[in-house]
C-alpha positions as CSV (number, residue, x, y, z in Angstrom):
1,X,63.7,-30.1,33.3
2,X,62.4,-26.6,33.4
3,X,61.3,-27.1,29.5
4,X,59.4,-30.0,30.5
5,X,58.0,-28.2,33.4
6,X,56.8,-25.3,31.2
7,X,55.1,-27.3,28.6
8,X,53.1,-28.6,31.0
9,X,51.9,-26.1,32.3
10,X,50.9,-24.9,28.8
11,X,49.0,-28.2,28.3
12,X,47.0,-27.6,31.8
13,X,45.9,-24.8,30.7
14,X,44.7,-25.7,27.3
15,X,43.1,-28.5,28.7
16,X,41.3,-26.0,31.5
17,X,40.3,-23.4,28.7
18,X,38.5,-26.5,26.5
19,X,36.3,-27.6,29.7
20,X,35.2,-24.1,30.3
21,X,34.4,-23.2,26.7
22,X,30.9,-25.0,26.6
23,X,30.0,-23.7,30.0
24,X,30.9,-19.9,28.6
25,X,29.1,-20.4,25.5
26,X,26.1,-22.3,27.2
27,X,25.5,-19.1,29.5
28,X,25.7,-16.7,27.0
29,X,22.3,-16.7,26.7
30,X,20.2,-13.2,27.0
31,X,17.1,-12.5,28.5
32,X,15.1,-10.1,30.4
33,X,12.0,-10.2,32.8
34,X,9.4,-7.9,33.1
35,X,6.8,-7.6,35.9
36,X,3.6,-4.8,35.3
37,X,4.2,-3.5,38.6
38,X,7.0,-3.3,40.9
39,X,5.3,-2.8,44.0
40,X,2.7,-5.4,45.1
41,X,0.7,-6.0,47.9
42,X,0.1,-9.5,49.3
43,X,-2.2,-11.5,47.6
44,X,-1.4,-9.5,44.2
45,X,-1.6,-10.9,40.5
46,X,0.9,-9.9,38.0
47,X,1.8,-9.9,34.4
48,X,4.6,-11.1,33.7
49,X,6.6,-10.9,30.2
50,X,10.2,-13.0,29.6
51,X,12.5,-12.8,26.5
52,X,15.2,-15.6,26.0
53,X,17.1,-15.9,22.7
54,X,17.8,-19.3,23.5
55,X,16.7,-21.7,20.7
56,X,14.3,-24.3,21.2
57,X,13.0,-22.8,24.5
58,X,9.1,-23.5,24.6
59,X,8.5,-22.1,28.2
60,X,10.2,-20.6,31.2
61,X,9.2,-20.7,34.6
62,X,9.4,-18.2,37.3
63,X,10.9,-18.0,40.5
64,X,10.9,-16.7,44.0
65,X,10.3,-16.6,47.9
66,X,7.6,-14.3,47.4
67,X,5.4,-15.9,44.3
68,X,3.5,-19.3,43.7
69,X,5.1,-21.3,41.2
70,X,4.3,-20.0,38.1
71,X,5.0,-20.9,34.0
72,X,5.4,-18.3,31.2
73,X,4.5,-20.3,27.9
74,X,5.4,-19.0,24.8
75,X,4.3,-16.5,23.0
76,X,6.4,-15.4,19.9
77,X,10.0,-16.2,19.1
78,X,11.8,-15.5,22.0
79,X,9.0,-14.0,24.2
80,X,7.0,-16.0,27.0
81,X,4.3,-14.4,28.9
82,X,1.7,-15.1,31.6
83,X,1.0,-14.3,35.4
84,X,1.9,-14.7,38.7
85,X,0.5,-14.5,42.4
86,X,2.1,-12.8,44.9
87,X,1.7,-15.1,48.1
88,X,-0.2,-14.4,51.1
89,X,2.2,-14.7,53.4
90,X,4.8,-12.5,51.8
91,X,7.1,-10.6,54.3
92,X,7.1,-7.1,53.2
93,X,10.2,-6.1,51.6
94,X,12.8,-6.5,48.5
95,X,13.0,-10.0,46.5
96,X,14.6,-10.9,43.4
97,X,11.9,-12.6,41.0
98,X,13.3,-14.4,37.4
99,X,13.9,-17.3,35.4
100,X,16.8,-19.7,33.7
101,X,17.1,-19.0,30.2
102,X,19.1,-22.4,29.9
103,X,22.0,-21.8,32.2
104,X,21.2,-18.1,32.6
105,X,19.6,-16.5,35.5
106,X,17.5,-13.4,34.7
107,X,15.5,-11.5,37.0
108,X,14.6,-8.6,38.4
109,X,13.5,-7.6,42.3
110,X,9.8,-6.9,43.6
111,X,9.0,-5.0,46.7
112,X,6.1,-6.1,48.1
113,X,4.4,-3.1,49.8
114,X,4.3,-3.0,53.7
115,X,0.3,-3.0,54.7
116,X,0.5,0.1,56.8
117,X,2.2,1.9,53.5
118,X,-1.0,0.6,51.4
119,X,-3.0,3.5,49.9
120,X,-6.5,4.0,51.3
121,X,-9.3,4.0,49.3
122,X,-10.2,7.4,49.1
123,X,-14.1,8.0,50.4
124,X,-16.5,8.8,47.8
125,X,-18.2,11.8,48.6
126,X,-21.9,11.3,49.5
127,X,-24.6,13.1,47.7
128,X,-26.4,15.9,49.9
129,X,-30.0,16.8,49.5
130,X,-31.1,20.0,50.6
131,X,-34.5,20.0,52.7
132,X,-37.1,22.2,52.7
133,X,-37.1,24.8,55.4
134,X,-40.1,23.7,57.6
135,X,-41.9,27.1,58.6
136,X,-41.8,27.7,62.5
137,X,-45.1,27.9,64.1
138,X,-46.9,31.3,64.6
139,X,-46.8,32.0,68.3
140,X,-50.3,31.0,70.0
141,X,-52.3,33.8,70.9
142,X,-53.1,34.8,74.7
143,X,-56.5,34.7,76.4
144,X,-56.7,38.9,76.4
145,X,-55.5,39.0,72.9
146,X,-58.6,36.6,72.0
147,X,-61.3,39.1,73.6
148,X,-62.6,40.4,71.3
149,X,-63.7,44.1,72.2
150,X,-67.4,44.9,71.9
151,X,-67.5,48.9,70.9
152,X,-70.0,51.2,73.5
153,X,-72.8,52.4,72.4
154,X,-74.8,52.0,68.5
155,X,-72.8,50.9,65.9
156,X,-71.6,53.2,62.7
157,X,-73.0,52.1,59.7
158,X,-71.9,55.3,58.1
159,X,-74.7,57.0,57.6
160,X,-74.3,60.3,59.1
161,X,-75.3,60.9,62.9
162,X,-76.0,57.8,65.5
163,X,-79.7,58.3,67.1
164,X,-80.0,56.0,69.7
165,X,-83.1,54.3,69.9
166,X,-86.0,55.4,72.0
167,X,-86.7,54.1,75.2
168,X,-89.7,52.3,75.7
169,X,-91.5,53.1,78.6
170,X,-94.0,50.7,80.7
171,X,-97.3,50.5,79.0
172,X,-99.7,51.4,82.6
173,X,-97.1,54.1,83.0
174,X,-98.0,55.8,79.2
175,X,-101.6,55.5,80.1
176,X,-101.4,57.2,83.3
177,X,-99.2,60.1,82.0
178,X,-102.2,60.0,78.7
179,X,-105.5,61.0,81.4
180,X,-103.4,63.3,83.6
181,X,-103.0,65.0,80.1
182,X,-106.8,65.2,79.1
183,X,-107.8,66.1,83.1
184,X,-105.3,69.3,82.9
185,X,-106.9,70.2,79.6
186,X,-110.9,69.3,80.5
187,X,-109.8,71.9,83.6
188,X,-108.6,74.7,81.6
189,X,-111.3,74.6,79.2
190,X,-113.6,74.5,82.1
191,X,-112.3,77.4,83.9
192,X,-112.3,79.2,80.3
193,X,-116.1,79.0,80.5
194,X,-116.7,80.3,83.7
195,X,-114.9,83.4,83.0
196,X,-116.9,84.3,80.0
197,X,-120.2,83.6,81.7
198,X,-119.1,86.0,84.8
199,X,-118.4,88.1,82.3
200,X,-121.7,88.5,80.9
């Protein structure tokens, strides 16, 4: 009874090994998936680049919550490429991102970058032109300091002493001072006379 017992047992277990040897040898399958960033924003586009060594495999496609459906034909022998868009929508955070290579799933995670933690754009720095310094204006000049002052007297033309100019005097008043000239000298010539004839 217990050799009967035992035996199968044996046969269970053979029988459990053959159904799982296709399923080990179907996911033996490697692969790998490469993203050109693993930080995105929302809205992003990626490159993406797949290797499976599975036979026969003409294209993969890849998967997750945070990208659009997306296909990655091939490109050599065991290599698939093409891109991606990162939704919209995408909740910032950690997601795993890959694709079956037959019954093997390969990926990898992408964060996708919280807004407030997006770079900003650094300013370009504006070009400066230097203006001309504008001359101030030349303070007006007062009323006294536009007098002009008129010098007393001739004027110097440099030629040794001034002589002022002679008064002219009222033409009756030149006459008058003329005959009062010739009456004193008529008198004295008179009286002149007269003392030589008393004389006599």
């Amino acid at each position: 009874m217990r050799k009967k017992t035992f035996f199968g047992s044996v046969a269970l277990g053979i029988a459990g090994l053959a159904l799982a040897a296709p399923m080990a040898s179907a996911s033996t399958a490697k692969g790998a998936i490469y993203f050109d960033k693993g930080v995105v924003n929302q809205g992003d586009t990626v490159q993406v680049t797949a290797t499976c060594d599975a036979p026969g495999v003409r294209y993969v496609q890849v998967k997750s919550d945070i990208l659009e459906p997306a296909t990655l034909n091939r490109a050599s022998a065991g290599t698939f490429s093409g891109t991606a868009k990162v939704k919209a929508n995408a909740v910032p955070g950690g997601y795993p991102a890959g694709f079956y290579c037959v019954d093997s799933w390969i990926n990898t995670v992408l964060i996708v970058r919280d807004v407030q933690d997006k770079p900003s754009a650094t300013p370009k720095p504006k070009p400066t032109t230097s203006k001309p310094a504008t001359p101030k204006p030349a303070p007006a000049k007062t009323k006294e300091a536009q007098v002009e002052v008129k010098p007393k007297g001739a004027a110097d033309t440099g030629e040794g002493d001034v002589v002022a100019a002679p008064v002219q005097q009222d033409s009756d008043t030149g006459l008058y001072v003329l005959g009062g000239a010739g009456l004193l000298a008529a008198g004295g010539a008179g009286a002149f006379f007269l003392r030589r004839r008393s004389r006599a």
